[in-house]
C-alpha positions as CSV (number, residue, x, y, z in Angstrom):
1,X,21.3,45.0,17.5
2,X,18.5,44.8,14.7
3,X,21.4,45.3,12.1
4,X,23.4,42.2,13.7
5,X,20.2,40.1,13.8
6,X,19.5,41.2,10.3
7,X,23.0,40.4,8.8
8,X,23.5,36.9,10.2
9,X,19.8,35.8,9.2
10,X,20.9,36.3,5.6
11,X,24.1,34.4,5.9
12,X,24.1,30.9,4.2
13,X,24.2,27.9,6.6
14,X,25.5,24.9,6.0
15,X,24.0,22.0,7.1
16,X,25.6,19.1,5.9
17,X,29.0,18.7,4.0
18,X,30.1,16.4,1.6
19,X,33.5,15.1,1.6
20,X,34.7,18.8,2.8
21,X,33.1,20.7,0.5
22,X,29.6,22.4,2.6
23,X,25.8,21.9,1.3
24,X,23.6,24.5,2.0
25,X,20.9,22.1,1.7
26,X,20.6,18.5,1.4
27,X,24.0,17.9,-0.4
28,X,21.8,16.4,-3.9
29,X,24.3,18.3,-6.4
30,X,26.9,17.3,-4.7
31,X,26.2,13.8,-5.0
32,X,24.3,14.4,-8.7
33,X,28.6,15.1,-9.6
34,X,29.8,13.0,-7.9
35,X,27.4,10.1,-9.5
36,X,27.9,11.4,-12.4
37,X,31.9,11.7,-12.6
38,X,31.8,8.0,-11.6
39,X,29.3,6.7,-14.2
40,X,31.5,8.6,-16.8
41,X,34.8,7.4,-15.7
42,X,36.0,11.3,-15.4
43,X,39.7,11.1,-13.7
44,X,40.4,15.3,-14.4
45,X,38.9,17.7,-12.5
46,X,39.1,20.0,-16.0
47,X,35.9,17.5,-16.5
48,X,34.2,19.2,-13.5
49,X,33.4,22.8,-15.4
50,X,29.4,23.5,-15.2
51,X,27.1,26.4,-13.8
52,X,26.4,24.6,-10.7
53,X,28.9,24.9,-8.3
54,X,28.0,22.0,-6.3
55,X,27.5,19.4,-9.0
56,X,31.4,20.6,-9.9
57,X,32.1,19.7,-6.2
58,X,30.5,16.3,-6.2
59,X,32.6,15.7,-9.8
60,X,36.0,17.2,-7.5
61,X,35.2,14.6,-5.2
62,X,35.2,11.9,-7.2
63,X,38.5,12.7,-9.0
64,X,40.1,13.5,-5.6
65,X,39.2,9.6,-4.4
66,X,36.2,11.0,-2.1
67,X,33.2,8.6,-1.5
68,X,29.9,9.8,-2.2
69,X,28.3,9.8,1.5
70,X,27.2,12.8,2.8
71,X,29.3,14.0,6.1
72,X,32.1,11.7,4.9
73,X,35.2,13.7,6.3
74,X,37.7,11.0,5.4
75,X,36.1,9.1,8.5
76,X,36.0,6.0,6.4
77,X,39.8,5.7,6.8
78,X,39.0,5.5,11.1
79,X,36.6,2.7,10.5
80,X,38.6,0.7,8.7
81,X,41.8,1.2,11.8
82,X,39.0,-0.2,14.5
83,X,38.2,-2.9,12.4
84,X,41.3,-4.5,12.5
């Protein structure tokens, strides 16, 4: 039982996501990419090549049409249907 405790304590949690892609924190590199990609007009992912493997996700993001909100799941799109 100790060993079970003591295996999922060390696993990562995520406790936000960021268009898809999970934050095991508060989802900042994610959005420092995605910011990033859009002040610098990136449009290829090839662009999105660092050490940090959430900034690159934030960058993804942008090049894949994402927005930059945190738990955005593609739940714009809904919004938009009950608007109408």
């Amino acid at each position: 039982m100790a060993l079970l405790v003591s295996v999922l304590g060390n696993s990562p949690t995520f406790a936000d996501t960021f268009n898809g892609y999970g934050c095991t924190d508060d989802c900042s590199g994610h959005q420092a990419g995605y910011e990033w990609a859009e002040e610098n007009e990136i449009d290829d992912e090839g662009s999105c090549d660092t050490e940090s493997q959430s900034f690159n996700e934030g960058c993804q993001s942008f090049v894949e049409g994402g927005s930059w909100s945190p738990f955005s799941d593609g739940d714009e799109e809904d919004e938009d249907e009950d608007e109408e």
